[in-house]
BADRENKE-221247 format. One record per residue: x, y, z of N, C-alpha, C in turn; residue in three letters. Coordinates in steps of 0.05 Angstrom, whole numbers, padded with zeros to 5 digits, always signed. Example, Ala and Ser with C-alpha at 12.3 -4.5 7.8 and 13.67 -1.06 7.14 Angstrom:
// BADRENKE-221247
+00264-00114+00156+00246-00090+00156+00264-00066+00156ALA +00257-00045+00142+00273-00021+00143+00258+00001+00157SER 
//
This chain:
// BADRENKE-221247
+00017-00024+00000+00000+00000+00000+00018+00025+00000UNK +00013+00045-00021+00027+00066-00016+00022+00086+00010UNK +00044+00097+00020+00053+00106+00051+00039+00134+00042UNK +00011+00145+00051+00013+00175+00044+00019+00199+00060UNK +00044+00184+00077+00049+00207+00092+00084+00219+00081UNK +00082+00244+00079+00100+00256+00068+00128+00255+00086UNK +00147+00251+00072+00174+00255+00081+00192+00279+00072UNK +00211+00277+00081+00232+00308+00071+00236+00308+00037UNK +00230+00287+00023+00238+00294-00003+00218+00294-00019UNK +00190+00288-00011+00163+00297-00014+00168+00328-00016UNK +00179+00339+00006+00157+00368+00010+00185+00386-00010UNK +00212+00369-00009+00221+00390-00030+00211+00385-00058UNK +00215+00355-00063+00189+00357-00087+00168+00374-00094UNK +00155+00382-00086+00124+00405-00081+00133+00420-00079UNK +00152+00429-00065+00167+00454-00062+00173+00463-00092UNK +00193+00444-00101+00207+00454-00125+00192+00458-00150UNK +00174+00436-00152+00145+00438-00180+00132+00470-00171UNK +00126+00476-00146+00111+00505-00141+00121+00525-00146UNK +00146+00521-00142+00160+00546-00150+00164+00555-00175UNK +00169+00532-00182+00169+00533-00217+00138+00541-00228UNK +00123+00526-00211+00088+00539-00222+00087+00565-00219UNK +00096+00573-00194+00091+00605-00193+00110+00612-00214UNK +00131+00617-00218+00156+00629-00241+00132+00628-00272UNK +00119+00601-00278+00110+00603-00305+00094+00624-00300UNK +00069+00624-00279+00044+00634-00275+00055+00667-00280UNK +00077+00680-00264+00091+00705-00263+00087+00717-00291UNK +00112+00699-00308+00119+00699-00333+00092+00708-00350UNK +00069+00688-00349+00048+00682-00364+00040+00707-00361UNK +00029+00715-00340+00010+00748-00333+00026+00772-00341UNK +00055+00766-00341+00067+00794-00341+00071+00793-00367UNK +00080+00773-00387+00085+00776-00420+00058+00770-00437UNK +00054+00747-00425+00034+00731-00453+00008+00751-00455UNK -00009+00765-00440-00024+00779-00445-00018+00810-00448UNK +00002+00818-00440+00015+00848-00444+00003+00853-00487UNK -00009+00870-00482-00024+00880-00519-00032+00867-00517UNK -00044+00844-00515-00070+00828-00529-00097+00834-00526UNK -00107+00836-00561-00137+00846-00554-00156+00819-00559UNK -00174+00822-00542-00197+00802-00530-00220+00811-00547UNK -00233+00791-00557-00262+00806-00574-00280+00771-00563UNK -00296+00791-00558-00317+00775-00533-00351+00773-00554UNK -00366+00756-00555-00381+00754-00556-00412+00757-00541UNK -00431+00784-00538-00437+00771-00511-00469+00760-00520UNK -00488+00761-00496-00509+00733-00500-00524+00754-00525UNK -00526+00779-00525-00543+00784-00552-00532+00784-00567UNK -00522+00776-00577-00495+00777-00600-00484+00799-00606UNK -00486+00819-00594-00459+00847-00600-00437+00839-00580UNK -00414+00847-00598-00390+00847-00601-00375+00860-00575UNK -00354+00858-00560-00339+00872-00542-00313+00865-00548UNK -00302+00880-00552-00260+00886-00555-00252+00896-00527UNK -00230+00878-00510-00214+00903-00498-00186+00886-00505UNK -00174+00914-00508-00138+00911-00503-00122+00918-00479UNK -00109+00894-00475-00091+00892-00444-00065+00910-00453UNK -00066+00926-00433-00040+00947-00446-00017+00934-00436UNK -00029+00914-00410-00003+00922-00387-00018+00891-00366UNK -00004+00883-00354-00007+00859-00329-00017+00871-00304UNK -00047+00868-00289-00062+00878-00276-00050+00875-00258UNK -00056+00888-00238-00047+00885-00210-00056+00865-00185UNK -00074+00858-00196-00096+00832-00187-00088+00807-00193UNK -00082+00805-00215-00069+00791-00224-00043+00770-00211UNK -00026+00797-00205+00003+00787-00185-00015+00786-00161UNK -00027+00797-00146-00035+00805-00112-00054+00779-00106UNK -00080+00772-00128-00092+00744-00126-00101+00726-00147UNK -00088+00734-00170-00090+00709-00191-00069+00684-00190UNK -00041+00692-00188-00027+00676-00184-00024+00666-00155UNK -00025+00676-00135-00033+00666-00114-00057+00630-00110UNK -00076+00653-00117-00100+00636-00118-00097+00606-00136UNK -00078+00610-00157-00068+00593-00176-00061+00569-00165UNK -00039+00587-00143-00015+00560-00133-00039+00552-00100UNK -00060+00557-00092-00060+00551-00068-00087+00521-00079UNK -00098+00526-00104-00117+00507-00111-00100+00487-00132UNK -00083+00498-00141-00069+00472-00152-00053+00459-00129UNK -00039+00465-00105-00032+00454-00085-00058+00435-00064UNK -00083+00452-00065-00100+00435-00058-00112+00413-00064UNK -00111+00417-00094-00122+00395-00114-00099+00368-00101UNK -00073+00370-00107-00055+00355-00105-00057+00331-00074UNK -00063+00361-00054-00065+00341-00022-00098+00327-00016UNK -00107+00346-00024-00142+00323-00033-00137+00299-00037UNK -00125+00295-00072-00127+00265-00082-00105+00247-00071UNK -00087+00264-00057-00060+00244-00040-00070+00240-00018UNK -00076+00252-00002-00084+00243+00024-00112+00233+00034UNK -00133+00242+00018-00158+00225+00022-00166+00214-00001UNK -00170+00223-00020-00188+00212-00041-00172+00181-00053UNK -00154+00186-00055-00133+00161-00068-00137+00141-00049UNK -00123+00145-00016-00115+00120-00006-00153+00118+00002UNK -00179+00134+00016-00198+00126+00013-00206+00108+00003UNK -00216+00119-00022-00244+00112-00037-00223+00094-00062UNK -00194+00096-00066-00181+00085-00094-00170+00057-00084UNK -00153+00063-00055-00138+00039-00049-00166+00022-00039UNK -00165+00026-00008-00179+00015+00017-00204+00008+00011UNK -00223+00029+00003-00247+00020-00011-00247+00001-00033UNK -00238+00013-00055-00240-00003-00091-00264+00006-00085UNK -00276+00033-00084-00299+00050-00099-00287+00065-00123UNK -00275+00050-00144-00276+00069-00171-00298+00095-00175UNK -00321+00076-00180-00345+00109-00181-00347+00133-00161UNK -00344+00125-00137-00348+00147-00121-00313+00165-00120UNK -00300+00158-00129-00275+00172-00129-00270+00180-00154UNK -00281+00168-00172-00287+00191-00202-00308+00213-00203UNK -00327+00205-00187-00340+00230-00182-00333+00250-00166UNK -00325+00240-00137-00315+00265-00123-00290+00277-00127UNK -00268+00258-00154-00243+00277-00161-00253+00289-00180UNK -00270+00286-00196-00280+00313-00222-00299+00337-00208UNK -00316+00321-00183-00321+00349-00170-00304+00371-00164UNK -00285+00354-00150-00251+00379-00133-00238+00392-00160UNK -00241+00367-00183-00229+00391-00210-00243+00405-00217UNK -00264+00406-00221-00287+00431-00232-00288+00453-00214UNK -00292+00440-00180-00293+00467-00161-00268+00487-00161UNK -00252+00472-00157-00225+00500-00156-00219+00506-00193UNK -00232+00484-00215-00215+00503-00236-00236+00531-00240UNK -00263+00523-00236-00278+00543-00228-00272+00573-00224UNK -00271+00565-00193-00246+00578-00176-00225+00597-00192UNK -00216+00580-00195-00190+00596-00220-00205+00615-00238UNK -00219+00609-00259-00224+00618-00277-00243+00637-00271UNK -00253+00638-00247-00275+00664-00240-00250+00691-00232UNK -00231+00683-00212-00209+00701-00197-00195+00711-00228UNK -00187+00701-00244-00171+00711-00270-00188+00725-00295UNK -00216+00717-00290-00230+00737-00300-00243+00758-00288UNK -00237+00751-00267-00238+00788-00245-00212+00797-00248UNK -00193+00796-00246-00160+00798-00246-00163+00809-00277UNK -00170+00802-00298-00168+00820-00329-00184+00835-00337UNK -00205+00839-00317-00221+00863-00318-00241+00861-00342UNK -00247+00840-00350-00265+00819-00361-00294+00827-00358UNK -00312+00841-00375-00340+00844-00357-00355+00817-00361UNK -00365+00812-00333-00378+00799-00336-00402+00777-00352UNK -00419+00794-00372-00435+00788-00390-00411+00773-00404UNK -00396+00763-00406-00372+00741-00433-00365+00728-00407UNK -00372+00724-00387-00367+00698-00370-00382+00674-00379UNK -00366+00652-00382-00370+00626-00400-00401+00608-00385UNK -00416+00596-00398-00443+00591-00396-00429+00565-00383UNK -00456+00556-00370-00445+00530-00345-00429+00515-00357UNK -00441+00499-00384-00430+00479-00392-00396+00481-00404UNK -00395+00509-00413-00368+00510-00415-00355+00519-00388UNK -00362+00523-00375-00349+00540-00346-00339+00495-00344UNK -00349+00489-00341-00355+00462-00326-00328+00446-00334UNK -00331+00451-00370-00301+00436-00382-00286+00446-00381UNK -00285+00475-00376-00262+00498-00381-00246+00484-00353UNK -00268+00497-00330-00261+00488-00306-00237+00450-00300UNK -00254+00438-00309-00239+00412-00306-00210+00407-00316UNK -00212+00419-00344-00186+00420-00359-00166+00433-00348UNK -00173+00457-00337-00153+00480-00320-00141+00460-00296UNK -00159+00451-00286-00144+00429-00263-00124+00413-00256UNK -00139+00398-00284-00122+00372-00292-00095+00379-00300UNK -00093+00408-00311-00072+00421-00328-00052+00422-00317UNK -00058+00438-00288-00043+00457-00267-00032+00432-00244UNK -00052+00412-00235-00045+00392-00210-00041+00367-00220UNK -00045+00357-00248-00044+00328-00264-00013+00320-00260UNK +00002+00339-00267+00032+00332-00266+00037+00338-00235UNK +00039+00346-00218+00054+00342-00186+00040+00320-00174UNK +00020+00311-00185-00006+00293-00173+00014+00263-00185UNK +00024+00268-00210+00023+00240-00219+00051+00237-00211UNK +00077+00257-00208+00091+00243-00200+00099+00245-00179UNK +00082+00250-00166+00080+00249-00130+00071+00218-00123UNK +00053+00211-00134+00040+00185-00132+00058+00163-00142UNK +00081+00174-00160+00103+00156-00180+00116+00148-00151UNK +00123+00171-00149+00148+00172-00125+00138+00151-00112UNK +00114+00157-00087+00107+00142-00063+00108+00111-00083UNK +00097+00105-00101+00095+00080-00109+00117+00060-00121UNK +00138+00074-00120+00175+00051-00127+00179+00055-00095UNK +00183+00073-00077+00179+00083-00054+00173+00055-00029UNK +00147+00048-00043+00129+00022-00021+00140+00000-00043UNK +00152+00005-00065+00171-00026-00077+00183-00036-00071UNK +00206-00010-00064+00235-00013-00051+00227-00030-00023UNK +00206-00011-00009+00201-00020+00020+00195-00052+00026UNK +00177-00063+00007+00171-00082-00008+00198-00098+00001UNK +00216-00092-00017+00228-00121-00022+00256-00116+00003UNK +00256-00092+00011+00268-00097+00041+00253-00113+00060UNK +00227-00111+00065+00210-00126+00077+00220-00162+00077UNK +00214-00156+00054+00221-00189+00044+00244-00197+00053UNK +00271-00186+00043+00302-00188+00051+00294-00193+00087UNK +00292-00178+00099+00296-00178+00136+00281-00192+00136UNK +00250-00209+00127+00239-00229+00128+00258-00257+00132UNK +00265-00261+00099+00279-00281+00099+00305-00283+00125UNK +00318-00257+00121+00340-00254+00146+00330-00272+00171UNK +00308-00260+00179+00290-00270+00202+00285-00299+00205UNK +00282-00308+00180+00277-00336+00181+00300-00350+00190UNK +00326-00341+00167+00350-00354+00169+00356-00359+00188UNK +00355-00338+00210+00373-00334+00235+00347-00351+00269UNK +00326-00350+00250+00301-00382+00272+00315-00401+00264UNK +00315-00409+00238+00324-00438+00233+00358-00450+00245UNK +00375-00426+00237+00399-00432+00247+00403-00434+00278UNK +00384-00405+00286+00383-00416+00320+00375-00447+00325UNK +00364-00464+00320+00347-00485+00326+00365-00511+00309UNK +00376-00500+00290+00393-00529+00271+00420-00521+00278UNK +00438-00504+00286+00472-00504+00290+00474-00530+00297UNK +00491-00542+00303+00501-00564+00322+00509-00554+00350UNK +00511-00525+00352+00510-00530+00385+00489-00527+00398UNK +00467-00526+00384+00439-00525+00390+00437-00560+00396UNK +00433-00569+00376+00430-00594+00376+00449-00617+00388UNK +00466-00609+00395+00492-00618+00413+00481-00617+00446UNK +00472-00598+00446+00462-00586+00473+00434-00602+00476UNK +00422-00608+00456+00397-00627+00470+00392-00648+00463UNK +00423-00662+00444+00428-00686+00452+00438-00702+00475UNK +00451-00679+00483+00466-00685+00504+00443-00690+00531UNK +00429-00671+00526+00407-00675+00551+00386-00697+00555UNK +00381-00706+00528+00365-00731+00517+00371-00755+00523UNK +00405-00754+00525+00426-00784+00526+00429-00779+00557UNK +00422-00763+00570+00417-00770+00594+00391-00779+00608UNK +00376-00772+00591+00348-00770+00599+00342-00793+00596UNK +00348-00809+00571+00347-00837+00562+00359-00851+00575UNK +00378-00849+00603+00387-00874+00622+00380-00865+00647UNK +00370-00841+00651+00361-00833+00679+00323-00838+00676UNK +00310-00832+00660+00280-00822+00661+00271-00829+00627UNK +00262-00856+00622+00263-00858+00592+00233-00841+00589UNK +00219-00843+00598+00191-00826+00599+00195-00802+00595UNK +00208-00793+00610+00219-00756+00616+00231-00759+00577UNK +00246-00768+00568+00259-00780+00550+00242-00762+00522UNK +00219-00783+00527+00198-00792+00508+00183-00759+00503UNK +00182-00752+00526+00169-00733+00529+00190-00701+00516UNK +00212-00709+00519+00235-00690+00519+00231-00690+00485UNK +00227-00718+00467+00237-00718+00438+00209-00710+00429UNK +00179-00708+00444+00156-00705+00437+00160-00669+00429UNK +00166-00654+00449+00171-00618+00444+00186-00617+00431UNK +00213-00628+00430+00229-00617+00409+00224-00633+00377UNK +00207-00641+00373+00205-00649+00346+00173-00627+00346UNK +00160-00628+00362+00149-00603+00356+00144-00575+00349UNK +00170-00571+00367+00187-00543+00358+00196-00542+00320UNK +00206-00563+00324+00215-00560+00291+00190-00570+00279UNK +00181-00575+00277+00153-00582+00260+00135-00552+00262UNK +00137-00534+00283+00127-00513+00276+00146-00491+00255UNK +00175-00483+00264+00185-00481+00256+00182-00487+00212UNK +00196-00511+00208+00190-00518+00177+00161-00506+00170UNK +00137-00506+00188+00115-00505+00181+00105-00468+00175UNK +00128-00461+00192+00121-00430+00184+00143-00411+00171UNK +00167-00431+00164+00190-00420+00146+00180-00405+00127UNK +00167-00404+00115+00150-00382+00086+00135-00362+00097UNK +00121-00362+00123+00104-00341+00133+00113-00319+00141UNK +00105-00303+00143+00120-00275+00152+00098-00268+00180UNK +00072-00282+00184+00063-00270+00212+00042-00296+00221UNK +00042-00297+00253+00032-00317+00252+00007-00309+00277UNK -00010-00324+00280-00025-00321+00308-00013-00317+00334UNK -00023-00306+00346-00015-00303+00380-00016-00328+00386UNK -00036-00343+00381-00044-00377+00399-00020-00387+00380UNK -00012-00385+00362+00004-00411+00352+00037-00407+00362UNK +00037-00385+00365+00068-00376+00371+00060-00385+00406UNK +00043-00379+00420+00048-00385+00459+00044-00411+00446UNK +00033-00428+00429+00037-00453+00435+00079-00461+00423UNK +00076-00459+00415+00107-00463+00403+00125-00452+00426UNK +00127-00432+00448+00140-00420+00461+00137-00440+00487UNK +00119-00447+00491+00117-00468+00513+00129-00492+00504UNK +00136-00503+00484+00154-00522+00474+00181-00518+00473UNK +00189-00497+00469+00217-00480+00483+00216-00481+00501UNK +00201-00483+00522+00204-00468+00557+00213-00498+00560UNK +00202-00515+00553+00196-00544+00567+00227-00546+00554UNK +00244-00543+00540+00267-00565+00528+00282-00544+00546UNK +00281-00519+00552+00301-00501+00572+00306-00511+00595UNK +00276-00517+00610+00271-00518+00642+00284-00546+00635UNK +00283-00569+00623+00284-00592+00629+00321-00589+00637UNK +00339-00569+00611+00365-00578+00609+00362-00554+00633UNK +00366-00539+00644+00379-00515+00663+00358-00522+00691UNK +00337-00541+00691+00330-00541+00714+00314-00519+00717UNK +00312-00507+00750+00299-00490+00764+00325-00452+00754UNK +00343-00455+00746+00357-00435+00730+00336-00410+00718UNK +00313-00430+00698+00304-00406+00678+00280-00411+00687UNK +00257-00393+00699+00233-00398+00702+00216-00385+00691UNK +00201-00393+00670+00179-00383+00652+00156-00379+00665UNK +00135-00351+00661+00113-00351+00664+00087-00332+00645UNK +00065-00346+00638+00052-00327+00616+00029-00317+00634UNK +00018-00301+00631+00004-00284+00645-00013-00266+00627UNK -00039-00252+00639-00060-00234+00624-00083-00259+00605UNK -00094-00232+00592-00126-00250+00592-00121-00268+00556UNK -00139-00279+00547-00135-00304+00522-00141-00286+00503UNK -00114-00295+00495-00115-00281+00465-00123-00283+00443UNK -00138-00264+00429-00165-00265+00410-00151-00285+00386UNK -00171-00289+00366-00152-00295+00342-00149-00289+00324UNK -00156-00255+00327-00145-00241+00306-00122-00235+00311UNK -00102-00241+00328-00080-00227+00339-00061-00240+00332UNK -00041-00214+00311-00021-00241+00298+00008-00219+00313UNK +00030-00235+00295+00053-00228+00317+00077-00235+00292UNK +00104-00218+00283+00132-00231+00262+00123-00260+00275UNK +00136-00289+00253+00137-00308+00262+00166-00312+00280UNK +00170-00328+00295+00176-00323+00324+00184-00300+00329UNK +00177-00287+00342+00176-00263+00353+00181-00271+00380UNK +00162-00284+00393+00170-00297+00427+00195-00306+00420UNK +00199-00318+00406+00223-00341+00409+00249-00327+00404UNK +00249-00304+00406+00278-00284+00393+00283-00273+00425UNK +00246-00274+00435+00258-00248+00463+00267-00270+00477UNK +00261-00295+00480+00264-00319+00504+00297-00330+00503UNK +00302-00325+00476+00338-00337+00471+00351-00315+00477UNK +00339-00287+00476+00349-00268+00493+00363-00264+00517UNK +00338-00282+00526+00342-00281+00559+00361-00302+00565UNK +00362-00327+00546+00386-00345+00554+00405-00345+00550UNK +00408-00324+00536+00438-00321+00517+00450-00296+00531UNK +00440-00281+00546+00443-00252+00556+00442-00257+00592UNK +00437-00275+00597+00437-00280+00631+00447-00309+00642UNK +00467-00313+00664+00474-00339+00667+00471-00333+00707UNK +00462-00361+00709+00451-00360+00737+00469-00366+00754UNK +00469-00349+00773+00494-00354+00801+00484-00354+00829UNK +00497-00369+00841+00488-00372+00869+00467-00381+00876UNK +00453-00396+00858+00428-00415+00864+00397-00393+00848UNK +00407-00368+00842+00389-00347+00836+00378-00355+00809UNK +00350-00361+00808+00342-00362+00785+00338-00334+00763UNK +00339-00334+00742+00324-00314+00721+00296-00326+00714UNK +00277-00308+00731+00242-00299+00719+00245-00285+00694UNK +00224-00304+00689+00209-00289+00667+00182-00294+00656UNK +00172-00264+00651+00142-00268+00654+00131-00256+00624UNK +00114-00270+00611+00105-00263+00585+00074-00254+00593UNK +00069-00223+00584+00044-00217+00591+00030-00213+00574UNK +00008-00217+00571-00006-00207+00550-00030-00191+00548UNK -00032-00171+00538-00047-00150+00537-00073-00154+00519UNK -00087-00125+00514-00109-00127+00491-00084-00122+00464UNK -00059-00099+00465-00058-00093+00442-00023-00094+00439UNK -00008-00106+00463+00015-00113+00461+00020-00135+00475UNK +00047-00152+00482+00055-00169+00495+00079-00159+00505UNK +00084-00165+00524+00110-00150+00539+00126-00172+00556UNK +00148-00171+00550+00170-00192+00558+00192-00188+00578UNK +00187-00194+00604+00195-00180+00633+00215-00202+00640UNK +00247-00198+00637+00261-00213+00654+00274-00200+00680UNK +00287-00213+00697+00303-00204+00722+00331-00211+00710UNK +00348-00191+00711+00376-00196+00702+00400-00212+00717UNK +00422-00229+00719+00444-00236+00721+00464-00213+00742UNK +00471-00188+00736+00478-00179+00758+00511-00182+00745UNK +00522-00188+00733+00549-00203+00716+00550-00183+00699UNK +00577-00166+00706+00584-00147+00687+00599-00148+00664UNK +00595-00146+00635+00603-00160+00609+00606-00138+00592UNK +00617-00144+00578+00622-00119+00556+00611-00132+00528UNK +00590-00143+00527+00571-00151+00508+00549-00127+00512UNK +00546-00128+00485+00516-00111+00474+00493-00123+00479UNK +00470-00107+00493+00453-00121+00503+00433-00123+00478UNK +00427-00098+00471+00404-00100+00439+00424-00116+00415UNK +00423-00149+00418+00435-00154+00397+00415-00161+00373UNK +00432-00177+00355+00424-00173+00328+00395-00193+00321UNK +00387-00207+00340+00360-00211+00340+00343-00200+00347UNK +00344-00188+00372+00331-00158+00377+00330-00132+00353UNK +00344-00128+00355+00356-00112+00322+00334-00123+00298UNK +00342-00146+00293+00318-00159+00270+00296-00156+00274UNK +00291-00158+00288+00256-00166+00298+00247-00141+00302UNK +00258-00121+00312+00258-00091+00302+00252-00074+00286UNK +00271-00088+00268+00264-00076+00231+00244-00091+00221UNK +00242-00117+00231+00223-00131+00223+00191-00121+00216UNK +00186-00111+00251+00164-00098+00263+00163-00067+00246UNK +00183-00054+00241+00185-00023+00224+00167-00033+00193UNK +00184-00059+00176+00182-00054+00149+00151-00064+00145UNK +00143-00087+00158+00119-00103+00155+00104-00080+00164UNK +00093-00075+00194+00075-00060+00194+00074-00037+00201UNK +00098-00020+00204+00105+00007+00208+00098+00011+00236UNK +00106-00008+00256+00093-00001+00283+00132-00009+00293UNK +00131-00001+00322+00157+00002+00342+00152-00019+00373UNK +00168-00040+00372+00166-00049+00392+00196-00034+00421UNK +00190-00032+00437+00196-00015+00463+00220-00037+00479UNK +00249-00020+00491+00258-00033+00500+00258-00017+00521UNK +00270-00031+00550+00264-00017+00571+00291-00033+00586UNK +00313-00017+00588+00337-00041+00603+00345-00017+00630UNK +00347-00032+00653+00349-00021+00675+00377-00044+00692UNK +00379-00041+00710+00403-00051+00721+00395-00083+00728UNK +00371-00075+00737+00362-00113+00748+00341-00125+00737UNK +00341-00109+00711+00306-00119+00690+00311-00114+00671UNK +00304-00125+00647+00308-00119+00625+00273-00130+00605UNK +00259-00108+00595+00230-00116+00582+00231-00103+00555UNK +00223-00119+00545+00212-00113+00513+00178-00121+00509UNK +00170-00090+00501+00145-00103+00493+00140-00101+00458UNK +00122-00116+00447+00116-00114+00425+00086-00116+00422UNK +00082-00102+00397+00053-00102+00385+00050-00125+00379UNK +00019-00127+00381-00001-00139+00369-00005-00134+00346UNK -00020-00146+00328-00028-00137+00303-00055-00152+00294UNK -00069-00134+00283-00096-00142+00285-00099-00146+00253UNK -00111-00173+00237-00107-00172+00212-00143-00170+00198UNK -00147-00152+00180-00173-00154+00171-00172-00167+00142UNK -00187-00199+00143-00191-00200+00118-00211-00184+00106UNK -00212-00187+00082-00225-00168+00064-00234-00200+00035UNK 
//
């Protein structure tokens, strides 16, 4: 969807087409009609001549004025409501061809009434509806057709580019789930806990190879997706908690909290699962002290509350999965998830996202 909110090279864009509109508009009033004689028709059919000796003063003070403030209006009309309205969001073709030939008729109107007061024009040779009507439209289309269209050019390679960055930190995103979960010291680490599990607790065992083949079966299952349910990701995160608590014991203690989450509520695919390796990869337990952690969940965010380690390191705390999941959250839906690091806590919350089919 094109973004219609303007940035710094938007407004010098508009900037620079206006200036140049005003410079022609200048030009136009002060040369192109200087001597020209006008012979007017009026409704009884006698004749009227006048000759412009000279560029009115009305003219500079509110013709060209008036010029640039309805061709500038025409422009933010169809960019900011009428387009993403009634063209994108809706797909009302008819009602946005009618109400953009209304806005062209009203201000060329507009125009063409102020520039025939501005040439001192008598009235009786003011153009009968039906030509006021086309005169009007044409003048519009004339003056705002070009900043309109490549204003709309712009925003639209603009949300392409954005587009296939999206995609890129997508895939990134995936890469760096799957590699978390397939390295070999991933899998080294819960073989190792399994080959114990299998001569101490073959049950515990059974149960140990039941989540982690679950984990990856969600995992493969959502490698192509870019967003997934709230319920499917807390179920997949509790299949993580269980292969953690089993290898570290009473070390990492998981808890989810707040009211059941709707199912319109989607979330980047793992998204939990970036803040939870966070916490294991960023805290190691001493002196019998566990690291809490509590997953809450809201109406319109989820927020991820650990207790910190206390172990002074010269590691970066916002690393590069944090980081991802970041840009992630920017390119997909233009929303900001919140970090909050303090000496003995460390919380991230993130949005929700509410999806409307159509």
């Amino acid at each position: 969807m094109i973004n219609t909110k303007f940035n710094k090279s938007d407004y010098l864009l508009l900037l620079i087409y206006f200036v140049a509109f005003v410079l022609v508009e200048l030009y136009d009033h002060t040369f192109h009609f200087h001597q020209v004689t006008y012979n007017f028709i009026r409704p009884d059919g006698s004749t009227y001549s006048q000759v412009n000796t000279g560029p009115s003063l009305e003219g500079y003070l509110v013709g060209v004025p008036a010029s640039l403030i309805s061709s500038l209006a025409i422009v933010l009309i169809f960019f900011i409501w009428l387009t993403p309205t009634f063209l994108i969001n809706r797909k009302n073709y008819l009602v946005f061809s009618i109400l953009g030939i209304l806005v062209l008729v009203t201000f060329g109107i507009f125009r063409i009434t102020l520039w025939h007061w501005a040439y001192h024009i008598p009235w009786e040779t003011y153009p009968p509806i039906h030509d006021l009507i086309i005169k009007g439209l044409n003048n519009s289309a004339s003056s705002a057709g070009l900043p309109l269209a490549i204003l709309l050019a712009k925003k639209y390679f603009e949300a392409q580019l954005e587009l296939a960055q999206t995609e890129k930190k997508q895939k990134e995103g995936e890469l760096k789930l799957l590699q978390a979960q397939l390295n070999p010291h991933f899998l080294f680490n819960n073989l190792n806990t399994l080959d114990a599990l299998i001569t101490s607790d073959p049950e515990k065992a059974k149960k140990y190879i039941a989540h982690l083949s679950a984990l990856y079966r969600y995992l493969i299952n959502m490698k192509d997706q870019e967003v997934v349910s709230l319920n499917g990701e807390l179920s997949m995160i509790k299949n993580y908690f269980y292969l953690i608590e089993t290898r570290f014991g009473k070390a990492y203690v998981f808890d989810i909290k707040g009211q059941n989450p709707k199912a319109d509520k989607y979330l980047p695919v793992g998204a939990l699962q970036v803040l939870i390796e966070n916490v294991v990869k960023h805290n190691r337990v001493i002196a019998g002290k566990s690291i809490q952690t509590t997953i809450t969940i809201e109406q319109e965010q989820v927020t991820v509350t650990n207790n910190k380690d206390q172990i002074p390191e010269s590691r970066e705390t916002f690393g590069t999965g944090l980081k991802n999941l970041k840009e992630r959250y920017a390119l997909l839906f233009d929303k900001e998830m919140t970090v909050l690091n303090s000496e003995s806590r460390f919380q991230v919350c993130i949005p929700l996202i509410e999806l409307v089919v159509t």
